[in-house]
Legacy VTK file of the C-alpha trace (Angstrom):
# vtk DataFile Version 3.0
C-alpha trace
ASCII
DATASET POLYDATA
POINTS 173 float
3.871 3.218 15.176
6.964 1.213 14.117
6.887 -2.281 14.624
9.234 -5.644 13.244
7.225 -8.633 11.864
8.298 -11.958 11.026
5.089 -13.040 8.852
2.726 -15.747 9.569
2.332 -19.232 8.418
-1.394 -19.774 6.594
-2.188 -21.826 9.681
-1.179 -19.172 12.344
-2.991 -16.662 10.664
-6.046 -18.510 10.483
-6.123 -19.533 14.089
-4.137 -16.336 15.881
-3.307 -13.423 13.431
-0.165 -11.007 14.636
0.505 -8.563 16.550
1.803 -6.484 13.215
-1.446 -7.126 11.395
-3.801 -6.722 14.478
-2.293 -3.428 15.462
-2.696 -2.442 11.552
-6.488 -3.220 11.658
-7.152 -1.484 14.820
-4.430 1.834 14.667
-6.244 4.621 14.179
-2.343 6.321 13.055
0.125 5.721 10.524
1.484 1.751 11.350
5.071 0.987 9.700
6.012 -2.667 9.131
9.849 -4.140 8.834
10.150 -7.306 7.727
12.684 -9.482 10.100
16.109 -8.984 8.138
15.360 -6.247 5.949
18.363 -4.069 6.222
18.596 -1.428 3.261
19.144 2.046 4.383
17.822 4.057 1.511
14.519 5.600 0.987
14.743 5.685 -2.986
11.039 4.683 -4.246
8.194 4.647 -2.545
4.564 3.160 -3.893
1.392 3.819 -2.738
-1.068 1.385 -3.920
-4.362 3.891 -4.566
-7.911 2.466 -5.405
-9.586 6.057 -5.419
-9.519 9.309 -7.443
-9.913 10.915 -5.095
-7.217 10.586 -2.432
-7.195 12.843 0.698
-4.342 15.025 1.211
-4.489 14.453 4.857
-4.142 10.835 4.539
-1.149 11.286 1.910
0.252 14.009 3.276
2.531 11.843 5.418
3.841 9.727 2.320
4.683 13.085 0.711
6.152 14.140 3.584
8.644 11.604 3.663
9.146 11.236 0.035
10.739 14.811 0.328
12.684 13.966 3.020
14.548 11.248 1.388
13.768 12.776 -2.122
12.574 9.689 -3.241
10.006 8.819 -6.343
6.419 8.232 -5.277
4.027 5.813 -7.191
0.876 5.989 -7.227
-0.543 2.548 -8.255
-4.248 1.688 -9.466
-4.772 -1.797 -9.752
-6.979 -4.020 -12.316
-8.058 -7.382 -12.922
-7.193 -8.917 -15.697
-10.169 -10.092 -16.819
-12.039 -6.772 -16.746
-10.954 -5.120 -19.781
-13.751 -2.133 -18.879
-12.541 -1.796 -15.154
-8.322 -1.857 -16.934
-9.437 1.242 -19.568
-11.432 3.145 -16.224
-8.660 1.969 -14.170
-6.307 3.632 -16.686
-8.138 6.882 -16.788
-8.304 6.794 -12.791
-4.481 6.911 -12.659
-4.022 9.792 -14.543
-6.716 11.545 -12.525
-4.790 10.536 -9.327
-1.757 11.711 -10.821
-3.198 15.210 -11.654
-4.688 15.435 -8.266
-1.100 14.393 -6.606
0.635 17.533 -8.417
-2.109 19.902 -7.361
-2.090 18.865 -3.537
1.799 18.595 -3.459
2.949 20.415 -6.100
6.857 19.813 -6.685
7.111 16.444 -5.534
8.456 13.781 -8.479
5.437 11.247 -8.818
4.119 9.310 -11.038
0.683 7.446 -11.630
0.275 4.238 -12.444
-2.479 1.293 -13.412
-1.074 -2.300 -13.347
-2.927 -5.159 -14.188
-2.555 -9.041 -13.200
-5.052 -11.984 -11.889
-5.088 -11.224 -7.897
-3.666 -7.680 -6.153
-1.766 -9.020 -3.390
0.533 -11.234 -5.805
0.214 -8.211 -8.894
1.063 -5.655 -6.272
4.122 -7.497 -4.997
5.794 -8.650 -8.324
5.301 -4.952 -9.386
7.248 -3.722 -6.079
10.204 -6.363 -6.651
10.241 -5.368 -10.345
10.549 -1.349 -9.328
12.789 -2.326 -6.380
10.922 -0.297 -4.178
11.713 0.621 -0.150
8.445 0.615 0.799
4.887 0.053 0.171
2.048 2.250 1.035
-1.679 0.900 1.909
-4.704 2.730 2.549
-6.645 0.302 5.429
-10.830 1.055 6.233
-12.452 -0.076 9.059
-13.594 -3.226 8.842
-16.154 -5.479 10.743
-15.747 -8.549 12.215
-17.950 -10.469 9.553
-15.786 -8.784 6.415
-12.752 -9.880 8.940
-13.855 -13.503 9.370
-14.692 -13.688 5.761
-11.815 -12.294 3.861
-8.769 -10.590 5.124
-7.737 -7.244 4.434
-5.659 -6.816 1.189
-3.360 -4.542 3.888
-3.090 -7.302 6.554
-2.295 -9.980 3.999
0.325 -7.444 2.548
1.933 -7.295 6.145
2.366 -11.155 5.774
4.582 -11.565 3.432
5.758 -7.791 1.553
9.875 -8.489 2.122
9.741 -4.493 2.076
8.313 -1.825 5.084
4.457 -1.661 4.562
3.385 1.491 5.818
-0.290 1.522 6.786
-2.375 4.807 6.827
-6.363 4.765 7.950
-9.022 5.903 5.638
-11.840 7.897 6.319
LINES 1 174
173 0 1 2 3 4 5 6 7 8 9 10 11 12 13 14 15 16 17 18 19 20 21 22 23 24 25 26 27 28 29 30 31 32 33 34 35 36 37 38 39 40 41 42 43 44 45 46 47 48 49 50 51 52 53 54 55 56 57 58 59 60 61 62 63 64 65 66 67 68 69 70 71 72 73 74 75 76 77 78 79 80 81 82 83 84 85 86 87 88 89 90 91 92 93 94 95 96 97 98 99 100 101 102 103 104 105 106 107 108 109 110 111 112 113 114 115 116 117 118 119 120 121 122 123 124 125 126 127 128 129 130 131 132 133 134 135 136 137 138 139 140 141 142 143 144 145 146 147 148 149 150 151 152 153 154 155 156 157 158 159 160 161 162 163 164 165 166 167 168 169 170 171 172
């Protein structure tokens, strides 16, 4: 599913959502977000913001899949707090393990494992896709229930907001 979003004030999220985010939550396929205006052609970097070691190829396999068709770089990204100097060094440790298990599922792809560290994940995960001027962003949604919806918003949905970049949005298992 391809679908244009123009983001949401704080207010009209609270009170309505959008479409773009709603469809995210509920897709049971691969959603892809573009942001009003954005208007670059190229497919040059793509990053995939990972929270497992374990990754399944079925779930990747599109983001490969179209990081060989536009031979672009894929990132794997791990994120840490800050704070958590334990969760940064297993964190750390995690990203190489994704990256290892990247080359042995698609071997011959250029990719590259990462663990990036900052106070929140939303903010830490956008400043790092300005900084690598990335084309788009990859997010791994689960299902949620309407409690964990009412009480905090998925880190995918919130993405969808306000990423200035494509957010493509794959399902978990």
């Amino acid at each position: 599913i391809v679908m244009g979003t123009l983001g949401a004030t704080r207010l009209k999220r609270l009170f309505f959502g959008t479409k773009a985010a709603s469809v995210i939550n509920e897709s049971l396929i691969p959603v892809i977000t573009i942001p009003y205006g954005y208007k670059k052609p190229a497919l040059n970097k793509i990053v995939m913001a990972v929270t497992s070691s374990k990754p399944f190829s079925s779930i990747l396999e599109p983001v490969v899949k179209l990081g060989k068709l536009y031979d672009a770089k894929l990132k794997a990204v791990v994120f840490s707090e800050e704070s958590n100097k334990v969760k940064m060094i297993y964190h750390a440790k995690t990203a190489a393990h994704i990256k290892k298990r990247l080359e042995k599922l698609f071997p011959g792809n250029n990719m590259e494992s990462v663990n990036i560290s900052g106070t929140g994940l939303h903010e830490t995960i956008q400043e790092y896709v300005k900084k690598q001027k990335a084309d788009l962003l990859v997010m791994i949604t689960h299902r949620r229930t309407f409690i964990q919806n009412l009480f905090k918003l998925s880190m995918t949905r919130k993405m969808a907001y306000h990423i200035n970049i494509p957010l493509l949005s794959l399902k978990g298992k």
